[in-house]
ZAMARGU-4260 file (C-alpha; in steps of 0.2 Angstrom, whole numbers, plus 5000, padded with zeros to 4 digits):
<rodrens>
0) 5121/4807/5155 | 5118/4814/5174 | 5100/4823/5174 | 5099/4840/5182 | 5087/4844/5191
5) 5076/4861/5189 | 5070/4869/5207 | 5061/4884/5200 | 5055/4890/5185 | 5046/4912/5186
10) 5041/4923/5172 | 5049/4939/5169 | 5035/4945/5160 | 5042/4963/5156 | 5058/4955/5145
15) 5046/4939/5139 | 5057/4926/5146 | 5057/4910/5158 | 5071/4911/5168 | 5075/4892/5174
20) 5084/4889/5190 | 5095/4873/5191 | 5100/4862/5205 | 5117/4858/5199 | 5131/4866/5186
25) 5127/4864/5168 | 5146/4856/5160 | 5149/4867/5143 | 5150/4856/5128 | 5138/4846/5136
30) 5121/4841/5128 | 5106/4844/5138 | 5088/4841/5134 | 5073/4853/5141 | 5057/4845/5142
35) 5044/4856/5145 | 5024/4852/5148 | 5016/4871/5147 | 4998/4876/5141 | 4991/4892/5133
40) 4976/4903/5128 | 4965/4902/5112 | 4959/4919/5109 | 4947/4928/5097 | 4961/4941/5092
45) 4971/4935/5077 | 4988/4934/5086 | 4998/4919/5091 | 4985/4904/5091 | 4967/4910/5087
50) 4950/4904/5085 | 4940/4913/5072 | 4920/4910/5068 | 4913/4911/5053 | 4897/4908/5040
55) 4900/4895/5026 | 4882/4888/5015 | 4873/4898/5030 | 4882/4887/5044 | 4891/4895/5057
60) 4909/4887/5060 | 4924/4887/5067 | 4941/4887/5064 | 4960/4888/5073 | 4973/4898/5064
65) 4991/4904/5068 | 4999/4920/5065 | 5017/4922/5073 | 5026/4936/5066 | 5035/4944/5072
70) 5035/4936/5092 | 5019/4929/5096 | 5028/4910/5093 | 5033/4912/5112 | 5014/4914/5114
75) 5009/4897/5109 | 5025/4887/5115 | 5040/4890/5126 | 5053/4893/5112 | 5069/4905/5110
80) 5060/4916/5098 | 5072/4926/5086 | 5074/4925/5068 | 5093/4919/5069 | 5089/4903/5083
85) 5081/4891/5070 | 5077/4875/5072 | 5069/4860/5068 | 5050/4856/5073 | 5041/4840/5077
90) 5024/4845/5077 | 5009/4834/5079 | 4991/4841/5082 | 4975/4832/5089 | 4959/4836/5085
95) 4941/4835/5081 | 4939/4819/5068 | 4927/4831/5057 | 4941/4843/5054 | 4958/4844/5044
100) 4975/4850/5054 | 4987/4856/5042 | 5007/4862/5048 | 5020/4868/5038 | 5026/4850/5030
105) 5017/4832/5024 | 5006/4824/5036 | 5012/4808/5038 | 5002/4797/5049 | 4984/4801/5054
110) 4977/4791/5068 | 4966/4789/5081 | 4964/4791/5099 | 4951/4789/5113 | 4951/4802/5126
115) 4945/4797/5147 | 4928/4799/5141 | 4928/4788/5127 | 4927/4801/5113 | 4935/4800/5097
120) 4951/4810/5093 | 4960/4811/5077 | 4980/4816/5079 | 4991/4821/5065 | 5009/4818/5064
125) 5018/4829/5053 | 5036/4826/5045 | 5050/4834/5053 | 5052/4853/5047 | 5066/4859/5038
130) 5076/4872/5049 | 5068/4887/5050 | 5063/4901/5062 | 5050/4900/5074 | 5040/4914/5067
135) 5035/4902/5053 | 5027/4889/5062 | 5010/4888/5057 | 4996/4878/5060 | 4977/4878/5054
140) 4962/4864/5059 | 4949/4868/5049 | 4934/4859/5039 | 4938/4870/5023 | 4938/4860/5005
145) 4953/4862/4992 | 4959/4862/4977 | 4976/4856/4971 | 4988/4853/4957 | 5006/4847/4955
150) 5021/4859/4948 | 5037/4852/4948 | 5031/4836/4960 | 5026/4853/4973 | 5010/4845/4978
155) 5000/4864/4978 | 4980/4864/4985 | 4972/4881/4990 | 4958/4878/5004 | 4943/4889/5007
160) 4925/4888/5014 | 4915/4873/5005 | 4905/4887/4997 | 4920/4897/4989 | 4930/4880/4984
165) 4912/4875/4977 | 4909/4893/4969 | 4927/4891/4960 | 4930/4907/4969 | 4950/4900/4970
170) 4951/4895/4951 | 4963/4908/4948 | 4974/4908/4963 | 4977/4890/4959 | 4980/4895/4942
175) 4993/4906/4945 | 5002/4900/4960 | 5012/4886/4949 | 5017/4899/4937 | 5026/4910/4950
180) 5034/4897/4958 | 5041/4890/4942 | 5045/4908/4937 | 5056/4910/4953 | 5064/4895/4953
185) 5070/4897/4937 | 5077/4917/4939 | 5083/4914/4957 | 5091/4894/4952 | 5088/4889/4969
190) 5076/4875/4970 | 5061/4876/4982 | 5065/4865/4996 | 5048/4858/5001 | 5037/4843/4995
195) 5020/4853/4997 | 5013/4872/4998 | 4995/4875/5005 | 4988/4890/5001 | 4971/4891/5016
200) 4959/4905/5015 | 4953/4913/5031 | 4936/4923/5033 | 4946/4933/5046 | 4965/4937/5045
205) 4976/4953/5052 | 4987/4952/5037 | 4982/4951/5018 | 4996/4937/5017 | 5008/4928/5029
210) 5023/4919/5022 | 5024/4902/5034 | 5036/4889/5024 | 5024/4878/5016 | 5008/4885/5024
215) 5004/4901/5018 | 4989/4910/5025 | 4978/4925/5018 | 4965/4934/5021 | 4950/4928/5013
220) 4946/4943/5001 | 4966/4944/4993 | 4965/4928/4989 | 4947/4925/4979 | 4942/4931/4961
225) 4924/4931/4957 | 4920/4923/4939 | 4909/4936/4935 | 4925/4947/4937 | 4931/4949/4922
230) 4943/4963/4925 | 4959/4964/4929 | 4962/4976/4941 | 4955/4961/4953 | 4967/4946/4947
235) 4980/4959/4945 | 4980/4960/4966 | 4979/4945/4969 | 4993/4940/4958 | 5003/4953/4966
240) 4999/4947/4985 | 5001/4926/4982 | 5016/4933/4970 | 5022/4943/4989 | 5019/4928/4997
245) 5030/4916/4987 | 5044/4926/4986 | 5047/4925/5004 | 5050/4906/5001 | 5065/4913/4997
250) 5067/4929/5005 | 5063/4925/5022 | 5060/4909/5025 | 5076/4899/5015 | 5086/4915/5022
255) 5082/4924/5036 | 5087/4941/5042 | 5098/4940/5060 | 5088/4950/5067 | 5074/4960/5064
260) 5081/4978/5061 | 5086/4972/5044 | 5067/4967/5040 | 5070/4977/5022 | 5079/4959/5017
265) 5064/4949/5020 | 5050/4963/5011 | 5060/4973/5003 | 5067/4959/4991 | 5050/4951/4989
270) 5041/4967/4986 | 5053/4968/4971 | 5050/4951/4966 | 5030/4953/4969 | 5029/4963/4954
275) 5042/4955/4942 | 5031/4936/4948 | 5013/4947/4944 | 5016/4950/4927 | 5023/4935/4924
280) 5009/4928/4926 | 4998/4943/4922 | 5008/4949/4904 | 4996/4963/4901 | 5003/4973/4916
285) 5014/4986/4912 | 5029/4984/4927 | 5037/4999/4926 | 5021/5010/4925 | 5014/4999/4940
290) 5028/5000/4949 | 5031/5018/4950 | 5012/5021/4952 | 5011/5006/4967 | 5029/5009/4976
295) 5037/5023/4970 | 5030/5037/4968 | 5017/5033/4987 | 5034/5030/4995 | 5043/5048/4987
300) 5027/5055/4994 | 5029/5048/5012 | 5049/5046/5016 | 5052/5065/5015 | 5042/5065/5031
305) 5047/5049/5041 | 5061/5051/5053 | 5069/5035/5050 | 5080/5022/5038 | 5078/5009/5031
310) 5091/4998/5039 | 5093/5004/5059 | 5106/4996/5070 | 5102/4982/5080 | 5102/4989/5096
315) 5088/5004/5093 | 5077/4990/5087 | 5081/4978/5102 | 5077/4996/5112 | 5062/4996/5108
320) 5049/4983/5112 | 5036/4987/5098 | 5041/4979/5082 | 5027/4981/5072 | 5031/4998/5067
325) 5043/4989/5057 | 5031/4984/5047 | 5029/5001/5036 | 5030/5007/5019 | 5047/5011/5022
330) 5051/4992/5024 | 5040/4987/5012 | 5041/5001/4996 | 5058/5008/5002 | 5065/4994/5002
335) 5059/4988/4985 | 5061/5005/4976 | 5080/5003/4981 | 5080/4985/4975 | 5076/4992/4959
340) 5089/5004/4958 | 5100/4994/4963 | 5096/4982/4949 | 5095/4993/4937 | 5113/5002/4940
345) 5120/4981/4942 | 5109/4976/4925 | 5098/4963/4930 | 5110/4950/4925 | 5122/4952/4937
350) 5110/4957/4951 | 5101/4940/4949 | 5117/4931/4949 | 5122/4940/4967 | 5105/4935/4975
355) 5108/4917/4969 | 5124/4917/4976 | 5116/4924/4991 | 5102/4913/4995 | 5114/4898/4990
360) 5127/4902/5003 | 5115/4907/5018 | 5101/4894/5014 | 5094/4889/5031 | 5103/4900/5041
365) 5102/4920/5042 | 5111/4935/5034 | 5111/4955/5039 | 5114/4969/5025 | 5132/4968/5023
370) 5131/4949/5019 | 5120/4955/5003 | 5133/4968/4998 | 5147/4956/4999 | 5139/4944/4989
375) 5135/4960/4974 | 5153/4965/4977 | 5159/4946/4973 | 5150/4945/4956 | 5154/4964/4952
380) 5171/4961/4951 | 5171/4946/4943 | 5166/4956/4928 | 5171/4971/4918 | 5156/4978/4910
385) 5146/4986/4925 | 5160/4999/4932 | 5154/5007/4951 | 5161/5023/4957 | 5163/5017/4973
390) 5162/4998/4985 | 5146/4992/4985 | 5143/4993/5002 | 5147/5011/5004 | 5133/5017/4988
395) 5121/5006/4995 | 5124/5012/5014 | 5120/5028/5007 | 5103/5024/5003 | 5099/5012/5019
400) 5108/5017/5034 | 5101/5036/5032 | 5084/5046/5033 | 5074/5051/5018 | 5083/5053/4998
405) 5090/5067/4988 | 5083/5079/4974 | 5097/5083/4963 | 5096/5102/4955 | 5103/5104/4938
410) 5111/5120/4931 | 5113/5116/4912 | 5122/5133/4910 | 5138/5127/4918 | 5134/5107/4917
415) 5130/5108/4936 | 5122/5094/4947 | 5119/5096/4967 | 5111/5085/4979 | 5104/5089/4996
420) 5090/5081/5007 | 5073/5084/4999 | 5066/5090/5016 | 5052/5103/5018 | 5060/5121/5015
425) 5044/5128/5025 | 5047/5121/5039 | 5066/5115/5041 | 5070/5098/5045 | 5086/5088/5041
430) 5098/5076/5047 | 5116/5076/5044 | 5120/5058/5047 | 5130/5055/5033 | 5132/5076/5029
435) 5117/5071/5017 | 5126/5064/5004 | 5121/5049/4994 | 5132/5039/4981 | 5118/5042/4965
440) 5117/5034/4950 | 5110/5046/4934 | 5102/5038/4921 | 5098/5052/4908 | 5094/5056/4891
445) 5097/5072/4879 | 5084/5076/4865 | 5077/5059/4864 | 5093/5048/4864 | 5097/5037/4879
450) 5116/5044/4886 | 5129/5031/4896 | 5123/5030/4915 | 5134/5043/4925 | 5137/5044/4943
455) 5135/5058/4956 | 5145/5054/4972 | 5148/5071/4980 | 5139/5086/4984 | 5142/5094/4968
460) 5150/5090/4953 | 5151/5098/4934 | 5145/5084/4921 | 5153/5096/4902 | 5141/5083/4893
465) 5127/5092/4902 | 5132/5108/4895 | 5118/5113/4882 | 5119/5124/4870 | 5108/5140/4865
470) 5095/5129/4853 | 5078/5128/4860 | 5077/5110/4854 | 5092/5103/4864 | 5086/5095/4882
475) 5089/5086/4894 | 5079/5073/4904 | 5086/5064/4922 | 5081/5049/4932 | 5076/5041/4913
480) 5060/5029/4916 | 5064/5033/4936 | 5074/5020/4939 | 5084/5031/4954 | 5077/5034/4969
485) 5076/5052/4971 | 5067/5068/4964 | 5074/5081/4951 | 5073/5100/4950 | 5079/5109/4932
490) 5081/5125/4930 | 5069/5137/4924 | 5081/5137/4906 | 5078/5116/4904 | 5057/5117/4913
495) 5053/5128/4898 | 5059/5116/4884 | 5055/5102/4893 | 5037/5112/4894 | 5036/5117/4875
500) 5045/5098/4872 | 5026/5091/4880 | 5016/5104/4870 | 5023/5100/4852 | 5027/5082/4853
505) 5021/5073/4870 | 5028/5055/4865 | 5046/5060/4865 | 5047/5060/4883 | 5041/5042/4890
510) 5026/5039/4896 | 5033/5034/4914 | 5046/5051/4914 | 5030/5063/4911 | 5021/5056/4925
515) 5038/5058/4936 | 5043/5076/4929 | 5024/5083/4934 | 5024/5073/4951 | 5043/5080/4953
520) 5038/5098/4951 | 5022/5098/4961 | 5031/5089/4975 | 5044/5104/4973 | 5031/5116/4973
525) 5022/5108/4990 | 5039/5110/4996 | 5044/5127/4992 | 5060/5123/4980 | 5050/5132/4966
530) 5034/5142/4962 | 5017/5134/4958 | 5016/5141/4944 | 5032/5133/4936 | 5021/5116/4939
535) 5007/5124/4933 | 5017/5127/4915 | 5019/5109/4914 | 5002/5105/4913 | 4997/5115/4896
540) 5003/5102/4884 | 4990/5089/4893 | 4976/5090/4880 | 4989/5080/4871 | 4991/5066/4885
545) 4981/5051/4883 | 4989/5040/4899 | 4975/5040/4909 | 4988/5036/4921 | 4999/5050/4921
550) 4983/5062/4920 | 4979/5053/4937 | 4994/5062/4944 | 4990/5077/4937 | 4973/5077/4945
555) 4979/5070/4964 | 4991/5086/4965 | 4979/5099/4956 | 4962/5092/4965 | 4967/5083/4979
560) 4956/5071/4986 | 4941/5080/5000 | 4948/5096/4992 | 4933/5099/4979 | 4923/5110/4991
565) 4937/5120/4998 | 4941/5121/4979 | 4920/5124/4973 | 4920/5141/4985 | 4936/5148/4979
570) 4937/5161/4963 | 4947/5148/4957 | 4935/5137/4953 | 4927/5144/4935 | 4945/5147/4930
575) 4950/5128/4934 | 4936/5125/4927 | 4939/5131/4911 | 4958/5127/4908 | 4954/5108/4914
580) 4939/5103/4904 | 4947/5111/4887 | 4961/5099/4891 | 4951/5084/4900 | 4939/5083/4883
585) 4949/5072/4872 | 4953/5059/4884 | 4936/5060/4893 | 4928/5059/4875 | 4940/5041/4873
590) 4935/5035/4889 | 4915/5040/4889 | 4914/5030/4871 | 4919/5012/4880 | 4907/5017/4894
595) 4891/5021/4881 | 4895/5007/4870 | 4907/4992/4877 | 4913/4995/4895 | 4920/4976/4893
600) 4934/4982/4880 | 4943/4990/4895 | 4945/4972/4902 | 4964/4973/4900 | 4966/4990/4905
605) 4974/4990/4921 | 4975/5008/4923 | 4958/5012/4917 | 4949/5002/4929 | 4959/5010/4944
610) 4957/5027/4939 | 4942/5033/4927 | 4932/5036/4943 | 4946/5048/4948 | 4943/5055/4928
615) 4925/5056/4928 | 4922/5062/4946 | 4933/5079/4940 | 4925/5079/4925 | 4907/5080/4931
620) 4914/5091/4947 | 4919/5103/4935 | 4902/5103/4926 | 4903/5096/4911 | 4884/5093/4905
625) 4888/5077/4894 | 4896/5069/4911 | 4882/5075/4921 | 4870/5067/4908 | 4879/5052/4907
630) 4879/5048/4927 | 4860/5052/4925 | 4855/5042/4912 | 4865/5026/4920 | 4856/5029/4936
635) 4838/5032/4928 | 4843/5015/4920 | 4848/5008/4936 | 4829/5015/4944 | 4819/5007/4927
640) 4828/4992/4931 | 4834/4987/4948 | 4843/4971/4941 | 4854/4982/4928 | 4872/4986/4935
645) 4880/5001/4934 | 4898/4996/4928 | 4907/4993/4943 | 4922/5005/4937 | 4913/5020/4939
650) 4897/5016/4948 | 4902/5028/4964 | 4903/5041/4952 | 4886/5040/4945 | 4878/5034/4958
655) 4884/5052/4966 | 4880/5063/4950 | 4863/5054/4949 | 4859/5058/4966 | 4865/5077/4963
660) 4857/5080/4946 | 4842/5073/4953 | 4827/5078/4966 | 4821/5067/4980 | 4814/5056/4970
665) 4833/5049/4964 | 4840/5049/4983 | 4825/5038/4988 | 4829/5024/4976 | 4847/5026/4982
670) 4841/5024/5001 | 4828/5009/4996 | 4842/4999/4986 | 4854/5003/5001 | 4839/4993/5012
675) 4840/4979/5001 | 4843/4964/5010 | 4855/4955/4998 | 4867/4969/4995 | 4885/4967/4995
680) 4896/4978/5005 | 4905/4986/4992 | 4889/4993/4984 | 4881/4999/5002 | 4896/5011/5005
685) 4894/5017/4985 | 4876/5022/4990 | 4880/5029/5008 | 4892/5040/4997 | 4880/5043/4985
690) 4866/5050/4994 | 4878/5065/5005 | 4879/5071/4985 | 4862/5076/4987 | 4860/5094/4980
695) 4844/5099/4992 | 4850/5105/5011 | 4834/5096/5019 | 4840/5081/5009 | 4855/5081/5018
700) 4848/5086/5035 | 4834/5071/5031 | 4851/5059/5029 | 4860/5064/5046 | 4842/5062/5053
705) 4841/5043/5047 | 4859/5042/5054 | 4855/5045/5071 | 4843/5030/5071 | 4848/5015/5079
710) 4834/5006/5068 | 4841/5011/5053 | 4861/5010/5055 | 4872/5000/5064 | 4881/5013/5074
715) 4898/5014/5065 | 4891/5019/5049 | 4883/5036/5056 | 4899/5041/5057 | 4902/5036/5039
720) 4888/5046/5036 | 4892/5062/5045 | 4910/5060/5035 | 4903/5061/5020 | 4891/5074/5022
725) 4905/5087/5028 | 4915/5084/5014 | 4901/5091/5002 | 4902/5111/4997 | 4884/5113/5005
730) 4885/5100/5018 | 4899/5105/5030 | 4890/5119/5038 | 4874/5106/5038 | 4883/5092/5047
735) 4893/5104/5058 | 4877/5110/5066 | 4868/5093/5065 | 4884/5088/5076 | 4883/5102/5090
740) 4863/5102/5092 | 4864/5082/5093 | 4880/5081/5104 | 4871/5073/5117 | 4864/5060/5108
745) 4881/5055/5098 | 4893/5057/5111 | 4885/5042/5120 | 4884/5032/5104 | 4903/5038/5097
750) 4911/5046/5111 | 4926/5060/5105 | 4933/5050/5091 | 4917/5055/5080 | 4921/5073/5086
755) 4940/5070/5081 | 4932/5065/5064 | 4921/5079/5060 | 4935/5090/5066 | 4947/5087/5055
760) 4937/5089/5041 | 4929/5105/5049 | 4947/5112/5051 | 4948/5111/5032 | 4936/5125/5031
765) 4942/5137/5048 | 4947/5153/5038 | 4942/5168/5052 | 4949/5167/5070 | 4929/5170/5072
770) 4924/5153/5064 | 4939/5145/5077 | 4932/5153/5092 | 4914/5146/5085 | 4922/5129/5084
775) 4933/5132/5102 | 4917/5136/5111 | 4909/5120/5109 | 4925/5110/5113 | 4926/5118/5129
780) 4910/5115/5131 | 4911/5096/5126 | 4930/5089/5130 | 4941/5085/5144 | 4955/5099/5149
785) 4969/5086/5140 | 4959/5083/5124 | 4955/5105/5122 | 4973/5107/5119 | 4976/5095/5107
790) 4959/5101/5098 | 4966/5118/5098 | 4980/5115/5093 | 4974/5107/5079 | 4961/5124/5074
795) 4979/5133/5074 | 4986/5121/5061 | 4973/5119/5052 | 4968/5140/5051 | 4988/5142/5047
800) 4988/5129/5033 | 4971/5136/5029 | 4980/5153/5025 | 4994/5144/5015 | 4982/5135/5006
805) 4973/5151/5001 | 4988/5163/4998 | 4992/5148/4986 | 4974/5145/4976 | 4976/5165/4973
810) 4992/5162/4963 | 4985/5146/4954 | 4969/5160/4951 | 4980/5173/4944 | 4991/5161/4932
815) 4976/5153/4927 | 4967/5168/4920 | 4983/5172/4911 | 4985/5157/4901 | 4965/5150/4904
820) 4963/5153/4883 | 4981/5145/4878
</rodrens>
């Protein structure tokens, strides 16, 4: 009962704490209450407590929005502000009568107040929270319209700008949104806990989603579908991020990580269940090719060079004061790659039946990794038909608490698999945390049929079933449909059936274990476990392949993006030339049919919609007249008709062929519709593309000229344009000399980050010390002492991976003209 009294309170800013200090003993097991009165900023920067302006009908506005993850809570009141201290919250906001507040439960009494001067105040009193962190307290005052439906007595309303509300820009969000939750609740059998889910809209926002309990905020763009959109490629992303969103309900807000090292429990999870809640509700996605083509495969790319796990120990993280970086692919598509293979070695069955016995016994409080594992380890040996080599906690260990994954190599000779780091042989990295080994499950299949998953769980081990014998026709495929999270190499015996396999009859390998087998071998060339050209006898059977998304592997390692010029001015050019196009034709010829005569049938195809540009610009990039033609008859029509729209799949690429295949006359039209006053975004950085495609170099020059005009260009977009230009066979020497004669002019505009721009790119084409000395010349000229090293060290990089690069095109040149008539 006895109060005690406080004599000082000081900030320690550098560990973001109040330290308190008492006049008297505090008893323990004693209750004491803290009352604090404390007052903070509202800024413009997105963090904590924010105010953001905005246009809506042609007013400007205001609104106030909160973003506390992971630790800007403690910005906007005094809390203890961890995952694992969770609490319950009054909360009750007062404001502007002509605005809405919202919080993360019901309002439940709205009433008003006079202020000294007489003015009218409305407060908001919201129902007690249910206990949860403090990172997901959230509040919005806003004067935003909604709309709303009820699923399962969840009371759901998605606000926005009058105008987009008005526009039924959020039709399909709202649409959706019930679906998912219904979809979760029933897969998970954990009800959700709260009466109401508001879904609000900003103009502004640092993140595409945040997951607040109850209040979910986004950014404006992930959250709105156009009705003249009919495509899918649109809904499909918004499915997948309100799909994000709600899985955090769950994972993240019901059960909370302990502490913030074991992030993956929170993003991981729901970036698993972000694509199994999106086609749910979208049934014309393909998940497993969407997955690997999202998460997968992007991830493979980047973990083999990231120094870090995916679960680190509490005290690096606490070590370090930047949590963000947390906030990575690793997290994220690790996290959910693992989640899949580790559902798919469980079944899905029993891997759903461990997370609900998960969620129900940690609801409202917080779990770490091994509480996970347990709970698998419970349901797995309730059972007897999933049988694991080894505890649950020590397979999956394996793939969190150590860097980077495995690439298994096997030797069908002797029925021989390995394992070792995938790290880059060219220049040595690798850790020996766990002395590299990982507990790996194989799913595999021999000429055709599916084989009973087998496990590798040492460095090496002999599999006799995986012995094959001398006939050509008998095969073997690993990591079937890519459900394990690693790479394979086969030897050269097993490569050439595989490869003869793809030329007589693609289809009997699966669509998603051809994309992986050529992804595999071209990320085993880049790494120098094998020789190009075994990846380059891969690619002979793809007149055959009619997947526009495997192709769009194929293209990404054989064309890689910015690499057409360096590619135009090599001897390998007219030999690529020839062996692609023979084998692009059929599926070009598919694809160019819908764009003549009905562009609206490839409505439901996900895949053609994200990567026929990628098709088309090769196809036109390797010459290929009736492409050519095709770009410039749409873009004539375009020019006859201002109000015709190029389809918006493909409209970059024509737009750019237009302007190449055509004089001045074309890139003036390009420059006039880029003037226009009521063009949208998106189609201004189309034309600023399209007019560096401009064939004539006094084009060109004119277009850097027009950059350097404050008249003409708000000053971030010159350096778009300069970007551009440099890309282009004929424009990097243009733009590298428009750079060094104008240096004066836009250093004061850019500063060095420009230079750093063009630099990089210019590094792409350093092939003679003389061109580096050229280049290190006007840095000296130009930088500070500090900035010259890092430039030249960057020259010397980019000359040696220039010499790589080249010893490498002249092997691809010298297979090619052997096989260019196959």
């Amino acid at each position: 009962g006895a109060a005690v009294g406080v004599a000082g309170l000081r900030q320690d800013q550098a560990g973001e704490v109040a330290v308190l200090e008492l006049r008297g003993a505090l008893r323990a097991g004693s209750r004491y209450v803290l009352q604090l009165g404390f007052q903070g900023r509202l800024e413009e920067d997105l963090d904590g407590l924010f105010l953001t302006r905005y246009t809506d009908r042609g007013h400007s506005s205001m609104l106030i929005a909160s973003q506390m993850e992971p630790t800007y809570a403690r910005r906007v009141y005094p809390c203890f502000d961890e995952p694992a201290m969770k609490a319950t919250f009054n909360i009750r906001i007062i404001h502007d009568p002509s605005y809405v507040a919202l919080s993360n439960m019901p309002a439940i009494d709205v009433s008003e107040v006079k202020d000294e001067n007489g003015s009218l105040w409305t407060v908001t009193t919201f129902n007690t929270s249910l206990k949860m962190s403090t990172y997901l307290t959230a509040f919005v005052i806003c004067d935003f319209d909604y709309v709303t439906r009820t699923e399962r007595g969840n009371e759901i309303r998605i606000w926005a700008r009058k105008e987009a509300v008005k526009n039924g820009y959020v039709d399909y969000a709202l649409n959706i949104t019930g679906q998912i939750f219904s979809f979760l609740e029933d897969i998970l059998n954990v009800s959700y806990p709260l009466p109401k889910t508001d879904l609000v809209a900003l103009p502004d926002f640092g993140a595409g989603g945040m997951e607040n309990w109850g209040l979910i905020i986004f950014q404006e763009a992930s959250l709105m579908n156009f009705p003249s959109d009919e495509f899918t490629r649109r809904k499909a992303m918004i499915a997948l991020i309100v799909s994000h969103e709600l899985g955090h309900q769950w994972f993240g807000n019901l059960v909370t990580m302990n502490w913030w090292n074991d992030l993956w429990l929170n993003e991981g999870l729901t970036s698993y269940f972000e694509y199994l809640g999106a086609t749910f509700v979208e049934p014309k996605l393909s998940l497993d090719k969407i997955f690997y083509a999202h998460v997968v495969q992007p991830i493979l790319r980047e973990d083999s060079e990231i120094a870090r796990s995916l679960s680190e120990s509490e005290d690096n993280i606490k070590a370090s004061f930047s949590l963000m970086f947390l906030f990575d692919n690793i997290t994220y598509s690790k996290g959910a790659s693992i989640t899949w293979m580790l559902s798919s070695f469980l079944t899905e069955k029993l891997f759903i039946r461990a997370l609900t016995s998960y969620l129900k016994e940690f609801s409202f409080s917080n779990a770490n990794q091994d509480d996970l594992w347990t709970h698998i380890q419970m349901v797995v040996d309730a059972q007897d038909e999933v049988q694991l080599p080894a505890p649950v906690k020590q397979i999956m260990d394996s793939w969190t608490c150590q860097n980077g994954f495995p690439v298994l190599t096997l030797n069908l000779t002797t029925g021989t698999i390995s394992q070792e780091q995938f790290f880059n042989k060219n220049n040595r990295k690798s850790t020996d945390s766990y002395n590299n080994t990982w507990i790996i499950p194989i799913s595999w299949m021999r000429n055709g049929s599916s084989q009973p998953l087998t496990w590798l769980d040492k460095s090496s081990k002999i599999f006799p079933e995986m012995q094959i014998s001398e006939s050509e026709y008998d095969w073997i495929l690993l990591n079937v449909n890519l459900s394990g999270y690693y790479r394979v190499n086969y030897d050269q015996i097993n490569l050439k059936r595989l490869a003869r396999l793809l030329e007589s009859d693609p289809k009997a390998i699966p669509a998603v274990s051809r994309f992986q087998l050529i992804d595999d071998v071209f990320a085993l060339t880049d790494f120098g476990y094998v020789p190009i050209e075994t990846a380059l006898e891969l690619t002979k059977y793809l007149a055959r392949e009619d997947e526009l998304f495997v192709w769009n592997v194929v293209l990404l390692n054989l064309i890689p993006d910015n690499f057409e010029s360096t590619l135009k001015n090599h001897e390998v050019y007219p030999l690529l030339k020839k062996y692609l196009l023979k084998r692009m034709l059929p599926i070009y010829h598919y694809y160019a049919g819908f764009i003549w005569q009905n562009i609206d049938a490839l409505e439901d195809d996900y895949f053609a919609q994200l990567y026929l540009e990628k098709l088309l610009a090769t196809v036109c990039w390797l010459g290929l007249q009736d492409c050519l033609d095709l770009s410039s008859e749409l873009y004539a029509k375009w020019r006859g008709n201002p109000d015709y729209k190029i389809p918006f799949l493909i409209r970059r690429t024509v737009c750019c062929y237009g302007v190449a295949v055509g004089s001045d006359k074309e890139w003036n039209f390009a420059w006039e519709m880029y003037n226009r006053t009521d063009s949208v975004e998106e189609d201004d950085d189309i034309l600023l593309y399209a007019m560096s495609c401009a064939k004539e170099s006094w084009l060109l020059y004119r277009y850097l000229q027009y950059g350097l005009s404050d008249t003409l260009f708000s000053s971030n977009r010159t350096s778009v344009i300069i970007s551009h230009v440099v890309t282009k066979d004929i424009g990097h020497r243009i733009a590298w000399e428009f750079v060094t004669e104008n240096w004066p002019l836009l250093s004061q505009g850019y500063g060095n980050e420009l230079l750093h721009d063009v630099l990089k790119v210019m590094g792409r084409f350093v092939k003679t010390d003389v061109q580096i000395e050229e280049l290190q010349v006007f840095y000296n000229a130009t930088l500070e002492e500090d900035e010259r090293e890092a430039v030249t060290m960057l020259l010397e990089s980019a000359k040696l991976e220039n010499i790589e690069r080249r010893k490498l095109l002249s092997k691809v040149a010298i297979w090619l003209e052997n096989n260019v008539d196959d």
